[in-house]
N, C-alpha and C positions, 0 to 999 in steps of 0.2 A: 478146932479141926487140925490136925494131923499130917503131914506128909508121909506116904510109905512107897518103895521103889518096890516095882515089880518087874521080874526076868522070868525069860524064857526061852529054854534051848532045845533045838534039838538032840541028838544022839552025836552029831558030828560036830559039837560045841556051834554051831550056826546059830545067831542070835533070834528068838522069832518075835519079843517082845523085850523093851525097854522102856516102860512108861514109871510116871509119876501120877498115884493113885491117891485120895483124899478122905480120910477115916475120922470120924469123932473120936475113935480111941482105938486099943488092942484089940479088945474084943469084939467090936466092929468091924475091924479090917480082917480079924479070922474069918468071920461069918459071912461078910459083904464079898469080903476078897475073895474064899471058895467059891459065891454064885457069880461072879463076874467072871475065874475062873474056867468053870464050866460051860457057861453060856459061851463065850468064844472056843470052847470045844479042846482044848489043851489040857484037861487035867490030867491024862495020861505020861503026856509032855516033863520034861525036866523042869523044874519052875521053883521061885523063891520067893515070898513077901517080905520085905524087911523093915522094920520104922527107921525114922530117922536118929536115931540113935546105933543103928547094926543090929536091932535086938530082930531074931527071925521069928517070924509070925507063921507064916507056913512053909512047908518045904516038902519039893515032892523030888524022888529020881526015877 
């Protein structure tokens, strides 16, 4: 299992999420991370997935 840091701003850079999210791999945390994502109702939202390494997973503006 995997660490991946997930953000989330609004339009006026205001932070709405800062967590640490837990993925068996990339392809995982693409998939798992959209419907988590969504279920909290932000995918409109400015948002970032990243592993631990920088590498970005998803990225929305």
């Amino acid at each position: 299992m995997e660490n991946y840091r997930f953000t989330a701003f609004e339009k006026t850079g205001e932070t709405l999420f800062d967590e640490v999210w837990t993925f068996a791999n990339d392809d995982a945390a693409k998939i798992d991370g959209q419907k988590q994502i969504e279920e909290k109702g932000i995918a409109e939202k400015t948002h970032r997935l990243v592993n631990s390494s920088g590498k970005l997973i998803l990225f929305h503006v």
